[in-house]
C-alpha positions in Angstrom: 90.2 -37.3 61.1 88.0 -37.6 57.6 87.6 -33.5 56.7 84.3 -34.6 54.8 82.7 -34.6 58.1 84.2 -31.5 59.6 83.4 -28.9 56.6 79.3 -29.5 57.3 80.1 -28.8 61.1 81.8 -25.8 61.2 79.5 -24.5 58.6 76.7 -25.1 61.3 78.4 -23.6 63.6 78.7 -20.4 61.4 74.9 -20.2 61.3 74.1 -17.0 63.3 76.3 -14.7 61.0 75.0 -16.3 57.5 71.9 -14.4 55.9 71.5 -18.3 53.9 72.0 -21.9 54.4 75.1 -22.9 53.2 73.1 -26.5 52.6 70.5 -25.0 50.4 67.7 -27.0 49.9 68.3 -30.0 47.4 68.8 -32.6 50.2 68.9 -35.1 47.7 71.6 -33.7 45.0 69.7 -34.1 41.5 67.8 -36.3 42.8 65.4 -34.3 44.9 62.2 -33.0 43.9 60.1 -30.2 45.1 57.1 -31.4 46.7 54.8 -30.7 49.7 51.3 -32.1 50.2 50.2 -35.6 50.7 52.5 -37.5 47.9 55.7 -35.4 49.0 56.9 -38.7 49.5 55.9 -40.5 46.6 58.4 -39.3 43.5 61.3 -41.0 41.9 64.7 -38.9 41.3 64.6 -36.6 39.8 67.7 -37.3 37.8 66.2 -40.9 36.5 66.0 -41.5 32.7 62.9 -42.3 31.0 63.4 -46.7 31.7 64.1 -46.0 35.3 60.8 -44.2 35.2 59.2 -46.8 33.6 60.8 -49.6 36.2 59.4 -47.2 39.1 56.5 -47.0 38.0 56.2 -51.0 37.6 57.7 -51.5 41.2 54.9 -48.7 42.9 52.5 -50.9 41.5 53.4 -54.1 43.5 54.2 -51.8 46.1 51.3 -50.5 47.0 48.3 -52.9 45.7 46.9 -55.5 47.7 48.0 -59.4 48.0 45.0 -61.6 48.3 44.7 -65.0 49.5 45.6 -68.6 47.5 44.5 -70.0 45.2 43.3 -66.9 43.2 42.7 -66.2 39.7 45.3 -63.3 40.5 48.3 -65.5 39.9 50.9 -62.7 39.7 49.7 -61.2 43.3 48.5 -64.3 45.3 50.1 -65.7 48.4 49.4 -63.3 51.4 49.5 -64.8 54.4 48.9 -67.0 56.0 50.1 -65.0 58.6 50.4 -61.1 58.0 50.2 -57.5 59.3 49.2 -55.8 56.0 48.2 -56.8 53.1 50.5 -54.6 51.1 53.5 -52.8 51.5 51.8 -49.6 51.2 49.5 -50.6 54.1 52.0 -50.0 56.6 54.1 -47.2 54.7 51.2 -45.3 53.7 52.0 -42.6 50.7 55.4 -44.0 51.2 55.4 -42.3 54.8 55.7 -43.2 58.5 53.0 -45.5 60.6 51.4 -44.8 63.3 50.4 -46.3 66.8 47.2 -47.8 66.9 43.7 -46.0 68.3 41.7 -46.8 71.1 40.7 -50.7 70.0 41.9 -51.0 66.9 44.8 -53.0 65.7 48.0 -52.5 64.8 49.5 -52.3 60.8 52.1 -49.4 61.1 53.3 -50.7 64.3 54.9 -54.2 64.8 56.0 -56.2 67.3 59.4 -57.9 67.0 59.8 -60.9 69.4 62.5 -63.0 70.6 64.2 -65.0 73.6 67.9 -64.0 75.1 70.5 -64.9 73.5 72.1 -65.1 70.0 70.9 -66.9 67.3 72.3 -67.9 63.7 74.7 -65.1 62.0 74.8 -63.1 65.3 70.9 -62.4 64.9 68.2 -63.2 67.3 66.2 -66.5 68.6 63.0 -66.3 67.7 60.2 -67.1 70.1 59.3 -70.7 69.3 55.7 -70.1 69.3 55.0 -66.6 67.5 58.6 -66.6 66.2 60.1 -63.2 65.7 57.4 -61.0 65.4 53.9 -61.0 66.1 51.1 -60.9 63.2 47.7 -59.7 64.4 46.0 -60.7 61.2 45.7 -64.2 59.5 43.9 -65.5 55.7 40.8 -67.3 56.0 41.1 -70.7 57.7 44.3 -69.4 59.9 44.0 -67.9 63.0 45.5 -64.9 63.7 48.5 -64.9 66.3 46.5 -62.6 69.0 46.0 -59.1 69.5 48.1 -56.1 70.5 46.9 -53.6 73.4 48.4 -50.6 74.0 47.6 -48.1 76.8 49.6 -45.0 78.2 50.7 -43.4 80.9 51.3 -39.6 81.5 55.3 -38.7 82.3 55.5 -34.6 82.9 58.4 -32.5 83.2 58.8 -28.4 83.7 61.5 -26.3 81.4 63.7 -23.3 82.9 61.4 -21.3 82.5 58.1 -22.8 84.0 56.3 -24.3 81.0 55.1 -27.8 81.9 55.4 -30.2 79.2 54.0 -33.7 79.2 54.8 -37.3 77.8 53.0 -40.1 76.6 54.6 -43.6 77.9 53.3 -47.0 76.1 53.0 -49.8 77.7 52.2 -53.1 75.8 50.3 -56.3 76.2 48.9 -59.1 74.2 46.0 -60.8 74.6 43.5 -64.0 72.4 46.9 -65.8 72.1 46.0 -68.0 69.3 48.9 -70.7 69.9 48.9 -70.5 73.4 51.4 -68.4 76.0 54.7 -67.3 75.3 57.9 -67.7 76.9 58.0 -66.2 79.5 61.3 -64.5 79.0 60.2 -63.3 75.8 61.9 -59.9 74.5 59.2 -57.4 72.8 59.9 -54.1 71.3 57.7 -52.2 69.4 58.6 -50.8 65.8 56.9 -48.0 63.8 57.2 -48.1 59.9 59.4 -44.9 58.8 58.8 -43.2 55.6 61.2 -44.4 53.1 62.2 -41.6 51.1 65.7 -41.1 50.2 66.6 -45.1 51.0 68.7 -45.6 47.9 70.9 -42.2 48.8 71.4 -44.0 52.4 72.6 -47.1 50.8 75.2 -45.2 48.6 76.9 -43.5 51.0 80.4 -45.0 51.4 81.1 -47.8 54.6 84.3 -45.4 55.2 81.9 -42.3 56.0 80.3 -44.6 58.7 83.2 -46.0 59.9 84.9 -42.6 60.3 81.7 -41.2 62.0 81.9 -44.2 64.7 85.9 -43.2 64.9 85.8 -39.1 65.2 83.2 -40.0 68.3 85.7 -42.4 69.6 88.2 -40.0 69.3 86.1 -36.8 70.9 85.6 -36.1 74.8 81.9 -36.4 75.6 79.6 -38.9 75.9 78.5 -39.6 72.3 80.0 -42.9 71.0 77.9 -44.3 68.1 78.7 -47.6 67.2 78.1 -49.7 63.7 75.8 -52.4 64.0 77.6 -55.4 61.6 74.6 -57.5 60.2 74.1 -60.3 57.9 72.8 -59.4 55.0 70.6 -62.6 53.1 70.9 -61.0 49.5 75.0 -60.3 49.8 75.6 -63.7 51.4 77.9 -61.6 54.3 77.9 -59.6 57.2 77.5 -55.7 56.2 77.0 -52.6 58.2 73.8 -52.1 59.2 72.1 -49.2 57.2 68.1 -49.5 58.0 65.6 -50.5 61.0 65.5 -49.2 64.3 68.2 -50.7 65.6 70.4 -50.6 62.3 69.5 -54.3 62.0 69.3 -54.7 58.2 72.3 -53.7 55.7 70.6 -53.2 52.6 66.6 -52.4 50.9 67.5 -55.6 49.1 67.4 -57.5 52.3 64.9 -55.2 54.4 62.5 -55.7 51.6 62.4 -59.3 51.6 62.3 -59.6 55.2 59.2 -57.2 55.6 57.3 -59.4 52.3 58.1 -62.1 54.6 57.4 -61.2 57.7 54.7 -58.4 57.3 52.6 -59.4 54.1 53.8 -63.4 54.2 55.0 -63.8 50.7 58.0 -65.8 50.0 61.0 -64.7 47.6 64.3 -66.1 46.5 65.9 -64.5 49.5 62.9 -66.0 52.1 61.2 -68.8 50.6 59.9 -70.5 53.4 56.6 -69.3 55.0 57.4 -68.0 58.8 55.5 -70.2 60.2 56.3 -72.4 63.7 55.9 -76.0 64.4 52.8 -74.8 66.7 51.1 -73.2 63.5 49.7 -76.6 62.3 46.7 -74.3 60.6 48.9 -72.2 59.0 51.6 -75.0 57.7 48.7 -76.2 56.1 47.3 -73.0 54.7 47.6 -73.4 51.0 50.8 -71.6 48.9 50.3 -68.7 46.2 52.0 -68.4 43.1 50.1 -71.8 41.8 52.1 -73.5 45.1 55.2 -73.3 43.7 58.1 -70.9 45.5 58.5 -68.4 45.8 55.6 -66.0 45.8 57.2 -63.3 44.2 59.4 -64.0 41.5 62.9 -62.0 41.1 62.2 -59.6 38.5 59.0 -58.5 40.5 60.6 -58.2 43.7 64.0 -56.4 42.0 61.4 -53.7 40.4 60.2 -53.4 44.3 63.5 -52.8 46.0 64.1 -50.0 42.9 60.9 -48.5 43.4 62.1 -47.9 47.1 65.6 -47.2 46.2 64.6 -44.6 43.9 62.0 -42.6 46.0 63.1 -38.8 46.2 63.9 -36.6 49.5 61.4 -33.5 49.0 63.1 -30.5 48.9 63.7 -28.5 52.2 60.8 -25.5 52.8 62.2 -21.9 53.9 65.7 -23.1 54.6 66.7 -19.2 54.7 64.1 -18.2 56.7 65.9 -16.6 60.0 63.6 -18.5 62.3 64.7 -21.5 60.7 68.5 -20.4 60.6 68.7 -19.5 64.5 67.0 -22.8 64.8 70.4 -24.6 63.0 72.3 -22.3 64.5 70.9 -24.1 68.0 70.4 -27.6 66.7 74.7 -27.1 66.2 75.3 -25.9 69.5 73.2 -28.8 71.3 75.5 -31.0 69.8 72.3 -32.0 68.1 74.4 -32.4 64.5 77.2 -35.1 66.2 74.7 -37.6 65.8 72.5 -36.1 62.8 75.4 -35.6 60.8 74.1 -33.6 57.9 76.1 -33.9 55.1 77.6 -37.2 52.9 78.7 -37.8 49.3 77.7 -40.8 48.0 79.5 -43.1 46.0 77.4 -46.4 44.7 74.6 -48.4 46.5 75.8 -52.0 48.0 73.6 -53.6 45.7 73.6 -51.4 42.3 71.0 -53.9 40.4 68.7 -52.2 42.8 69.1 -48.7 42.4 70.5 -46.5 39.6 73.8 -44.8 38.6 71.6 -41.0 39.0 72.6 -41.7 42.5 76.0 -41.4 42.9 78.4 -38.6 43.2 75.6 -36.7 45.3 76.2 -34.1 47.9 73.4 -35.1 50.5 71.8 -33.8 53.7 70.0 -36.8 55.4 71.1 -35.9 59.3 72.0 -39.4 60.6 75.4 -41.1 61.3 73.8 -44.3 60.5 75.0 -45.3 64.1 73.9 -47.0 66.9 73.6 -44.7 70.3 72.9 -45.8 73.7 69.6 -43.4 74.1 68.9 -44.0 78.0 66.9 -46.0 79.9 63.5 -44.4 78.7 63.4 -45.4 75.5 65.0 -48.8 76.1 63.3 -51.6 74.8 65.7 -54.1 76.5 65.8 -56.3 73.5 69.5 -57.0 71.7 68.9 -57.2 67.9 72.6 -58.0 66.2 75.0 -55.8 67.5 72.6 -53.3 69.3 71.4 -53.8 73.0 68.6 -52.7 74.8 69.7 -49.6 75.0 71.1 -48.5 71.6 69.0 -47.3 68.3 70.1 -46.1 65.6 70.0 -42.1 64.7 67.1 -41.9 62.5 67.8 -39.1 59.3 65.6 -35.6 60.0 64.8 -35.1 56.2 60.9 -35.3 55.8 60.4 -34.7 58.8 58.0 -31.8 58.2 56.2 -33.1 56.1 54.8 -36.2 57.9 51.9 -34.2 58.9 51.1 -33.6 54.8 51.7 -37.3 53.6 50.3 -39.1 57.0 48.1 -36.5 58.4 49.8 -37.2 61.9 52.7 -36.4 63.8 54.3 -39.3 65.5 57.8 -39.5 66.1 60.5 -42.0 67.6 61.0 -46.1 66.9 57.1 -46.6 68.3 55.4 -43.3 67.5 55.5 -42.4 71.0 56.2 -38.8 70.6 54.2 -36.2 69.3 55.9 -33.9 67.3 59.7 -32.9 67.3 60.3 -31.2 71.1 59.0 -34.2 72.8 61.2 -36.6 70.4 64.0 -34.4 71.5 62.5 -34.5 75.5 62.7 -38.1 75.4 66.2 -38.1 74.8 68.7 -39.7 77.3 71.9 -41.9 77.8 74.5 -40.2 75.0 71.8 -37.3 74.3 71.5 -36.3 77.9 73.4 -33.4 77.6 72.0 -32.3 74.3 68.4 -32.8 75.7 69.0 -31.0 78.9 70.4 -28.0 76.6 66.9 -28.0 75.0 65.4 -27.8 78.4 66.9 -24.7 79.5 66.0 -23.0 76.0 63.3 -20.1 76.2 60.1 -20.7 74.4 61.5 -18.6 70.9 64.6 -21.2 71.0 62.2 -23.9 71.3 60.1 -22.9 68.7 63.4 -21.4 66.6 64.8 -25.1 66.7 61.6 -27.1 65.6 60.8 -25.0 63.0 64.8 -25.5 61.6 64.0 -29.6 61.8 61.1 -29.1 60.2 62.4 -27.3 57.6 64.4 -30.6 56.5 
């Protein structure tokens, strides 16, 4: 049994006797930063030297300004499209943070759809829909016809706790509709995907494969129902298959490769890793749509799209707020006993990222507090998607990490929660909680309204 995973849970479960959190707040080692308000999200390490600065600063840029349309005059930022969700990466990650379901009428950008038919496809990934291929693109360049819309409508789901106080959930329900290239198949797979915030990505992708293979081993091992399991993924950039580190279903190893697959898929600009335009053979308009980068591939050219994947890489974890705050320790103290921290393991040290081109030296060797096991859990029927994506089935997603959590609200000015932003606000993340997480949810149930309140203000304190 590893002891690094042991020492951060018996300190949790130490919590109602300490006067101060063991964890303190650098979440991020030396690389965390002190930040609240709406660019908590949106500062490099704190530990980067004065070139790393400078590379940041070069990879926000194409992170966040628009692509426009070929041919342009802009030669180093041409190419969106044809088909796309945003025109940026920034439109979907907003301030660096987390999407958000779409209002009323209006369509998606911080929501996607991922689409494909039963069935494995090449390197253990998925078949594509032949149409619409593997996810759907509600927005199209001039001359190209966008792929459809996306509807969304809810239903109401309510529940009582122990003690009488009704709660209530929203349940989505999907549709397309103006199906530009005709119907799908009809045994097409959907599942809905929010865009997370991305701090801390780089200190994910430096923690050592041997932490998350003893996580998925110490479950294994332990009575109970929680059994996380590694989701082994090809990853484009290394050539092999890697654990899965990012995505909902822990469906992409590396930023490297998650990177290039959202330029791809959500903006439509090629790279060395994607050069072809995801387009189908039933897309004849946009086959035909004309290339950027002066119609020569790819789009974005490896230097660019290296200072990108740093720029990511690099983005801090903000500080935690009041982590000694009793309200906020009886709240760990809870999250501990709920068997809330098996899953959200808090604490790693990290060793070097998979792909160190990408990301810099300042973070290795950090003690970290992301709460995630970087597994994949079987979360119950009610927020299955039914869609297999790798390793993962319908039923398994991956255990998102807590830090930032409170400060969604600041950056995004919402606060939507789970894989498609069903949930609003911590309790009724936990509340939707089933399959391995029954137990831990139906703990949170029979809490008294202080608890409650104790153990939201604790996540939110990450």
């Amino acid at each position: 049994m590893n002891p690094k995973i042991l020492v951060p849970l018996v300190l949790l479960s130490s919590f109602a006797e300490a006067a101060t959190d063991p964890l303190g707040e650098k979440v991020g080692g030396d690389a965390t930063v002190f930040a609240t308000g709406r660019n908590a999200f949106s500062f490099p390490a704190a530990n980067l030297t004065d070139a790393e600065q400078t590379r940041f600063v070069i990879g926000n840029s194409f992170f966040k300004r628009n692509w426009v349309q070929a041919p342009a005059s802009t030669k180093a930022r041409d190419g969106l499209g044809p088909h796309f969700i945003a025109r940026s990466c920034g439109g979907c990650h907003v301030n660096d943070g987390r999407g958000a379901p779409p209002h009323d009428e209006e369509q998606a950008v911080g929501l996607l759809m991922r689409l494909s038919l039963p069935g494995v496809g090449a390197q253990g990934g998925v078949i594509a829909e032949p149409t619409y291929g593997d996810q759907f693109n509600n927005a199209a360049v001039q001359g190209v016809k966008p792929e459809g819309k996306v509807n969304l409508a809810y239903s109401e789901r309510k529940g009582v706790f122990a003690d009488g106080t009704p709660y209530s959930l929203q349940q989505p329900h999907y549709s397309f509709s103006d199906l530009a290239y005709g119907p799908m198949e009809k045994d097409v797979l959907i599942s809905p995907r929010i865009a997370p915030q991305i701090i801390g990505v780089g200190l994910l992708e430096a923690i050592d494969v041997a932490d998350i293979v003893a996580n998925a081993r110490q479950q294994a091992a332990e009575n109970g129902p929680i059994k996380g399991v590694i989701n082994h993924v090809w990853d484009a950039p290394a050539g092999k298959m890697l654990p899965g580190r990012y995505g909902w279903k822990a469906n992409v190893a590396t930023i490297a490769h998650q990177t290039a697959g959202a330029f791809n898929g959500d903006i439509g600009i090629t790279s060395s890793v994607f050069p072809d335009e995801a387009c189908t053979a039933a897309q004849k308009d946009c086959l035909a749509s004309p290339r950027g980068a002066q119609g020569k591939a790819p789009e974005i050219d490896d230097k660019t799209f290296g200072d990108v994947v740093f720029y990511q890489a690099t983005l801090a974890p903000p500080a935690r707020r009041a982590p000694n705050d009793a309200q906020v320790l009886h709240g760990q103290k809870l999250f501990a006993e709920a068997q809330c921290s098996t899953c959200h393991r808090p604490s790693y040290v990290t060793t070097a990222s998979v792909n160190p081109q990408f990301s810099s030296p300042a973070l290795n060797r950090q003690t970290i507090h992301p709460y995630t096991d970087l597994l994949l859990h079987d979360m119950g029927e009610a927020l299955a998607d039914g869609r297999p994506d790798g390793q993962a089935n319908g039923r398994q997603w991956k255990t998102p990490a807590l830090w930032g959590v409170g400060l969604i609200h600041d950056v995004n000015r919402h606060n939507r929660l789970l894989h498609d932003g069903r949930a609003r606000g911590v309790l009724e993340a936990v509340l939707w909680h089933g399959g391995e997480a029954e137990a831990s949810r139906d703990r949170v149930l029979k809490m008294s309204q202080p608890e409650r309140e104790a153990l939201v203000k604790f996540v939110e304190s990450l």
